[in-house]
C-alpha positions as CSV (number, residue, x, y, z in Angstrom):
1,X,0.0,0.0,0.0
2,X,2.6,2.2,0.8
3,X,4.2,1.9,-3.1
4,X,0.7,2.8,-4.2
5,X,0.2,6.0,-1.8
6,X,3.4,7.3,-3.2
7,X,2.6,7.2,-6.5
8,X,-0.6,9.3,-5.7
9,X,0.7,11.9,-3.7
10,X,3.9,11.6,-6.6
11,X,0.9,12.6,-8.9
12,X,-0.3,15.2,-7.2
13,X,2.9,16.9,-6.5
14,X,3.8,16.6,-10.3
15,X,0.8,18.7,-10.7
16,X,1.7,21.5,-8.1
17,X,5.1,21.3,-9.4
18,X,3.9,21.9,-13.1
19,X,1.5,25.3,-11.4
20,X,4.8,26.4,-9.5
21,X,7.5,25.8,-12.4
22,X,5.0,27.4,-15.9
23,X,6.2,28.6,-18.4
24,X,8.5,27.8,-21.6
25,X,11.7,27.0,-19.6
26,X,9.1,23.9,-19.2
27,X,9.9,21.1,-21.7
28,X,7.2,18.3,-20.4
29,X,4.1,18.2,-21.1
30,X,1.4,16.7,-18.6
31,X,1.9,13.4,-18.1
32,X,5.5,13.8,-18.5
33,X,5.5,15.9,-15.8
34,X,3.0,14.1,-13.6
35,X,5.5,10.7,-14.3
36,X,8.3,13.0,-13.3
37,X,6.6,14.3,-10.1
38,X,6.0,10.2,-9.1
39,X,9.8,9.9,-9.3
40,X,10.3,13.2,-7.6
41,X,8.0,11.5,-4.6
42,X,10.4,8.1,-5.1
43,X,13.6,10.2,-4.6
44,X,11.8,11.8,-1.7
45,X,11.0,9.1,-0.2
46,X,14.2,7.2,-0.7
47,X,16.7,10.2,1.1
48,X,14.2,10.5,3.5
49,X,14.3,7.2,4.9
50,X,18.3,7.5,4.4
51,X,18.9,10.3,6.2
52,X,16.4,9.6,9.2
53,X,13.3,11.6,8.2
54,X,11.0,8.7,7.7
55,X,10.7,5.3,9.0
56,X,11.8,2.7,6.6
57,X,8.4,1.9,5.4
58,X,7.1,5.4,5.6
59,X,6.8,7.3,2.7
60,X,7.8,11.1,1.5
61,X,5.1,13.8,2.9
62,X,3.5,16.3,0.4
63,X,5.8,19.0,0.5
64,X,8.9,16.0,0.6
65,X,7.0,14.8,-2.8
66,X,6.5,18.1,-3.9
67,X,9.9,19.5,-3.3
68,X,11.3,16.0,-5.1
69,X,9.5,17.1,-7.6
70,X,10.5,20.5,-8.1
71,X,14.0,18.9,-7.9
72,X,13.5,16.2,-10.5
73,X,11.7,18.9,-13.0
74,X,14.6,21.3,-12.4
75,X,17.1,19.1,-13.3
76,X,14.7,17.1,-16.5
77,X,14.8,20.8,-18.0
78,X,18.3,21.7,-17.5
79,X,19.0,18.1,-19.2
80,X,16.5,18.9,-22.1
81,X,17.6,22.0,-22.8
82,X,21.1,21.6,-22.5
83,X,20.4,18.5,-25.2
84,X,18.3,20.9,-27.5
85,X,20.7,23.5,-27.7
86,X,23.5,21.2,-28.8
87,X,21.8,19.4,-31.4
């Protein structure tokens, strides 16, 4: 159960982090970014339980999910368009 709760509250913190990073710097589109915000809440989750914020079978928060998320969009858009720009 816990695999499935992150991948919702991955979902919904792919959508926050779409409404908090707009804009054409933005290279995903929805579901891109919604896939990206579920690995945001995996990453999360995972340096969470390895630093000592969660309990090894406690998942990432909200704002943990939603700041993975940020993270994970931050760094899928400085890959893309660092990849764009040299082609």
């Amino acid at each position: 159960m816990g695999i499935i709760w992150t991948i919702i509250i991955g979902f919904l913190a792919g959508v926050v982090a779409k409404f908090i990073m707009p804009g054409d710097k933005e290279p995903a589109g929805f579901i891109l970014t919604t896939i990206l915000g579920i690995v945001g809440a995996f990453v999360a989750t995972f340096l969470g339980q390895a630093l000592g914020w969660y309990a090894p079978n406690q998942g990432a928060g909200f704002i943990g999910a939603v700041v993975g998320a940020i993270v994970v969009l931050a760094i899928y858009g400085f890959i893309a368009s660092r990849r764009t720009t040299t082609l």
